[in-house]
C-alpha positions as a Python dict, from the first residue, in 0.01 Angstrom:
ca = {
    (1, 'X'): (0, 0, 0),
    (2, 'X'): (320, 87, 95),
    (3, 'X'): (417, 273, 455),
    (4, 'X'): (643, 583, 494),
    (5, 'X'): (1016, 513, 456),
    (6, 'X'): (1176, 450, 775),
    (7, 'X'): (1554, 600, 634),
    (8, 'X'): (1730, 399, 971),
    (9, 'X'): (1612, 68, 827),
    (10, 'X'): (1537, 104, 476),
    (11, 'X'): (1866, 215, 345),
    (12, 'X'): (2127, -71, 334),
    (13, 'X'): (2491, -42, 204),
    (14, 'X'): (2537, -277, -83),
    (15, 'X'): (2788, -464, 83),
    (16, 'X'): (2533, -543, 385),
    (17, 'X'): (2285, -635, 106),
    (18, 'X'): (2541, -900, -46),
    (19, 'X'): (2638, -1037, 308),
    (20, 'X'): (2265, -1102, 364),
    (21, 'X'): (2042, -1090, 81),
    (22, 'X'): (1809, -1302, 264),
    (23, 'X'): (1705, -1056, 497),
    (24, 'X'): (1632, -778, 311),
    (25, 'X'): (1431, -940, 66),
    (26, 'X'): (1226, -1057, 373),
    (27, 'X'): (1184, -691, 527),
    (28, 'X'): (1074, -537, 198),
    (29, 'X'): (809, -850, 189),
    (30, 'X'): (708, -759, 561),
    (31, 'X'): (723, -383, 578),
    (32, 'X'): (557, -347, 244),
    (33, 'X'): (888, -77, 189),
    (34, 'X'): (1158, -38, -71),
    (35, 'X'): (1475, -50, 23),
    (36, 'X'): (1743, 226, -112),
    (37, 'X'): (2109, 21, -179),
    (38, 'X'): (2387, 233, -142),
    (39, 'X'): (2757, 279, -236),
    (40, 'X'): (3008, 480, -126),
    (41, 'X'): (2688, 724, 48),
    (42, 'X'): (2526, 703, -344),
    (43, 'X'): (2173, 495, -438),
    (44, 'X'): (2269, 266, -639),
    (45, 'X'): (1950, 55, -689),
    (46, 'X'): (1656, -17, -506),
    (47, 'X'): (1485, -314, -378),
    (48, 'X'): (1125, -448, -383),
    (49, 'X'): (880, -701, -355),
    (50, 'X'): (776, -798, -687),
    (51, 'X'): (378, -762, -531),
    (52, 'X'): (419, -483, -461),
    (53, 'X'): (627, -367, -784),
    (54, 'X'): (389, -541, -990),
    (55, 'X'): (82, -332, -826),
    (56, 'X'): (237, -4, -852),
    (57, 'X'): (300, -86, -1268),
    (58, 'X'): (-33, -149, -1291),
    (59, 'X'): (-181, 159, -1071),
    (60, 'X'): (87, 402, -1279),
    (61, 'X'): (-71, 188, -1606),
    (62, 'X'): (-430, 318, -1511),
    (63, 'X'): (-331, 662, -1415),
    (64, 'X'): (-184, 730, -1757),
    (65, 'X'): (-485, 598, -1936),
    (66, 'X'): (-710, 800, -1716),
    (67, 'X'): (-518, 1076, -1778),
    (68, 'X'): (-482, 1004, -2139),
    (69, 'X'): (-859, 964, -2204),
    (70, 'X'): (-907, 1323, -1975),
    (71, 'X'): (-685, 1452, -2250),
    (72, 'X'): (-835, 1323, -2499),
    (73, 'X'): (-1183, 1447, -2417),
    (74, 'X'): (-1018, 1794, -2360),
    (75, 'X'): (-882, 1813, -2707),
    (76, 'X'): (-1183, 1680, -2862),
    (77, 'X'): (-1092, 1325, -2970),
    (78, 'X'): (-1375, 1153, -2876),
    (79, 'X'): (-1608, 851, -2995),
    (80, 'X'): (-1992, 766, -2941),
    (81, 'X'): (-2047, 409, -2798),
    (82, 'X'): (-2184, 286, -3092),
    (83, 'X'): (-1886, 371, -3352),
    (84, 'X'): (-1649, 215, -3050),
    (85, 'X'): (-1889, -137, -3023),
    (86, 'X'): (-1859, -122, -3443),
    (87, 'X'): (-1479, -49, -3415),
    (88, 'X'): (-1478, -352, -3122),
    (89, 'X'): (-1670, -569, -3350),
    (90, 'X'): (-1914, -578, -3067),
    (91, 'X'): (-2327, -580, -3068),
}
């Protein structure tokens, strides 16, 4: 899980980030943060391990189908188990 931003290391100008790509792709592996690339004082883009990018997508995945299904339930669209296994094609 990802730590607090630490704004006096994670936010690299864009021209620091092109000088030395190397080393910011191996802090955001290490520290587990993203880091913010700037230009001209703007974000521009950010930067992030792809295990850790990859685990957020799927935790925000989950949350939305939790949150669909609560929904769901709430507005009365519903099944019983046994017209879902039918549905499934399942025993």
């Amino acid at each position: 899980m990802p730590t607090s931003t630490k704004f006096s290391e994670d936010i690299i100008q864009l021209s620091d980030m092109k000088a030395n790509p190397g080393r910011v792709v191996n802090q955001v592996d290490k520290t587990h943060r993203p880091v913010l690339l700037t230009n001209r004082g703007r974000g521009v883009a950010v930067v992030q391990s792809l295990r850790d990018y990859e685990t957020e997508t799927e935790e925000r995945a989950f949350l939305r189908g939790v949150v669909q299904g609560l929904m769901d339930l709430e507005e009365g669209r519903e099944m019983n188990l046994a017209d879902v296994k039918k549905r499934l094609g399942l025993s």
